[in-house]
N, C-alpha and C positions, 0 to 999 in steps of 0.2 A: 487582410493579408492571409491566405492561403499556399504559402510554399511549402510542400509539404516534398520528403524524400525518403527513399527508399532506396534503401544501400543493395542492387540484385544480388550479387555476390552470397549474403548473409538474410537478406531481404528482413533487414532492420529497418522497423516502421520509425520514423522519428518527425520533430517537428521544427522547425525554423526560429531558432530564439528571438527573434525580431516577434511571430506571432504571439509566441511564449509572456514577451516582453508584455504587448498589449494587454494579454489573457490575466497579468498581473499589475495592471497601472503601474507600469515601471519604464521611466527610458533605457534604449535599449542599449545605452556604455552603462547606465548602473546595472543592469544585470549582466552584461559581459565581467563586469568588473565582480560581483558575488559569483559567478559561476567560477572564473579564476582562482577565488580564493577554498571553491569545493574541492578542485581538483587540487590542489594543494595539501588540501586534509587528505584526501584519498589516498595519492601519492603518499604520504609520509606513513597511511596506514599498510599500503602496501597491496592497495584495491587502485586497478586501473581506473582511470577516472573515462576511458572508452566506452564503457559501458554507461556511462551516462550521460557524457557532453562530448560530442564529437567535434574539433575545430574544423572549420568552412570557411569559406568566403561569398561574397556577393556584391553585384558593380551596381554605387548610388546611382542618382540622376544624371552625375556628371560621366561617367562611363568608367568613375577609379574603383579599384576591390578597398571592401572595408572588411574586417573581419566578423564573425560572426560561428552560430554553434549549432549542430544539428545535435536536438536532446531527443535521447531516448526516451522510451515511457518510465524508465528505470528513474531517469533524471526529472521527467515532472514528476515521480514520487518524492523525490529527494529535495527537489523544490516546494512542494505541497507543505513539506514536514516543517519547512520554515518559515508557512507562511498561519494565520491567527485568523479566530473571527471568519465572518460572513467572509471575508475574498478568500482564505483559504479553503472553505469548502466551495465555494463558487466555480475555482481554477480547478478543484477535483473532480467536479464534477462536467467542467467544460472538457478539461483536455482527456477523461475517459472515454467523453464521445466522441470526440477529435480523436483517437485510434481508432475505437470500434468503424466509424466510418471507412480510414484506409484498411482496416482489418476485413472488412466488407468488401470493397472493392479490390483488393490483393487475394482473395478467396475467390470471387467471379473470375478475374483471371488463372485459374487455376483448376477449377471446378473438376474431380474426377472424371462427370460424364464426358467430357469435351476430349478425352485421349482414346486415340481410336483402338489402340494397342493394349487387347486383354490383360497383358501381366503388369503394363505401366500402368494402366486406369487401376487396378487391384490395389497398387504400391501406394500408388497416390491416396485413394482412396482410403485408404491405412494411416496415412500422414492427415491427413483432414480429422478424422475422428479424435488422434492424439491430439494436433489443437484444440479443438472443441472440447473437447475435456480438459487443456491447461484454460484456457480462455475463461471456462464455465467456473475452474476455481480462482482465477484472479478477480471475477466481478465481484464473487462474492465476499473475497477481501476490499474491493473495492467500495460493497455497499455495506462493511463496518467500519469502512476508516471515515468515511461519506459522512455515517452516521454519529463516528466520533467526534467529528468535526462542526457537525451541526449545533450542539450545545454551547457553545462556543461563542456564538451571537445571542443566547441567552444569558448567559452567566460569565463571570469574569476568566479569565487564560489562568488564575492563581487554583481554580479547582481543577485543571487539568495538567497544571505546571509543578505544583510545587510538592512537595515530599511528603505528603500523604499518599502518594499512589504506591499502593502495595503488589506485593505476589502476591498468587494462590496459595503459594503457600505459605507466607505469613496470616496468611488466614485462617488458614489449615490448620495452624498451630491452636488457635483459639478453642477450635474443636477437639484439638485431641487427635489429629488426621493429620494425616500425608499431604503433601498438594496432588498426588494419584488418586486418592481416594478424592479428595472432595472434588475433583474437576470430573471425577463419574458418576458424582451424585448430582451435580449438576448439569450434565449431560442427560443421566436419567429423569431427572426435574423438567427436559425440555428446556434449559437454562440456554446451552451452548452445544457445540459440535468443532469437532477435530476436522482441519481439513492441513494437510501438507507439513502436520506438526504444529501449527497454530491455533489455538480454542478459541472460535467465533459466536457469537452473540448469536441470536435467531432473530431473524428481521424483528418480533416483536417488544423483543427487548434493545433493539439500536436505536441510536439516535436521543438515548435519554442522558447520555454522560456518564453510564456505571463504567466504561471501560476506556483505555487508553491505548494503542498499539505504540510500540516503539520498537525500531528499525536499531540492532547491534551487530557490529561486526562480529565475523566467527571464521577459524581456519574448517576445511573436511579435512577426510578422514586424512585424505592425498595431500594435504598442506596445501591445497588451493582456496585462498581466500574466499568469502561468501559474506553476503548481506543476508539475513534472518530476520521475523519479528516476531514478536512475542505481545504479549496481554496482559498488561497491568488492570489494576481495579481502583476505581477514585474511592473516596472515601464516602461517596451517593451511592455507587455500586456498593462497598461494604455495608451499606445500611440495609441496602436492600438485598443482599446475600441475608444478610442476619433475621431482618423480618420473614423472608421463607423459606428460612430452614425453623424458623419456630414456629410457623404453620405445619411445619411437619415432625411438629418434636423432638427437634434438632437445636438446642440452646449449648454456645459457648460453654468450656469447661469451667471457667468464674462462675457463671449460674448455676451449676449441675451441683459445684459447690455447698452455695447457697439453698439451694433447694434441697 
């Protein structure tokens, strides 16, 4: 199933929960029925749940409308987050291509050079660059979450689930540091990098389970509600935070103690 749509108006890329459905071995009233229950949460947080499951319709075999949901890329995030194991990086990994494809084809029809009119081709051409620069940082959230996710068919959901995943800066703590200071010493270590407010792993270090993203709600500054994520650390990652900062004679203050 390929139904795929595009809201002109807004030119919201989205995908047809029916595909959504298969991409996750689910039939498609159980996930009409968990996506109900998202918007719900949404709703009571006081986040439109439009941004991420648009209601639709579409006529069965027999010619009657059934309902159904045009989900945002917002809403296979939000779906991803709920899903475990090999299918949830699987589904991450499908339906990111499943955009870039319409994101591909929504960009040929559009293409700067094809506007014959100097100052519109300029404009456009303006807007194309700004995507490509949001797009260039969402992959690369995308190939840490990818990455996140990946561990996950190695090891059990309890090393990435349960209450050992710490801050930076409880970490920080242990050193005698800030969570500013040590997310710059690990930046300068080549560890991670800042992109949009969030400190990302470097392809080298993804995909081993040091790290966990988790999606929080947050108001701006305007009291316009917002989705964020932020960068916990499992407690593989604190092992391995600790092992190289002591390569660099950098030992917890319990040690320094000691020593």
């Amino acid at each position: 199933m390929n139904n795929l749509a595009v809201l002109e108006k807004q030119e919201v890329l989205t995908l047809d929960s029916r595909e959504v459905a298969e991409m996750v071995e689910k039939q498609h009233k159980n996930l009409l029925a968990d996506i109900r229950k998202y918007e719900e949460f949404l709703t009571s947080s006081n986040i439109s749940p439009l941004d991420f499951f648009i209601p639709s319709t579409y006529k069965d075999t027999k010619g009657e409308e059934r309902p159904n949901y045009q989900v945002t890329k917002k809403g296979c995030e939000f779906i991803a987050h709920k899903l475990t194991g090999q299918k949830g990086a699987t589904f991450t990994a499908t339906y990111i291509n499943r955009f870039h494809e319409m994101e591909n084809k929504l960009k040929k029809s559009r293409d700067s050079y094809m506007i014959e009119d100097p100052i519109e081709r300029a404009k456009a051409w303006i807007k194309e660059q700004q995507e490509k620069q949001l797009l260039s940082l969402e992959n690369r959230k995308k190939d840490q979450i990818i990455g996140e996710l990946k561990p996950k068919a190695d090891y059990t959901d309890k090393i990435l689930k349960n209450k050992g995943l710490v801050t930076i800066t409880q970490i920080a703590k242990d050193y005698g540091m800030s969570g500013q200071e040590l997310n710059g010493l690990l930046h300068d270590l080549k560890v991670q990098y800042k992109q949009s407010g969030q400190w990302l792993l470097y392809r080298e270090h993804q995909g081993k389970g040091y790290t966990h993203s988790e999606t929080i709600n947050i108001v701006r500054s305007d009291g316009r509600p917002d989705i964020t994520m932020i960068t916990k650390w499992t407690q593989k990652g604190r092992l391995f935070l600790y092992n190289l900062l002591k390569e660099h004679g950098i030992l917890p203050t319990i040690e320094q103690d000691i020593a």
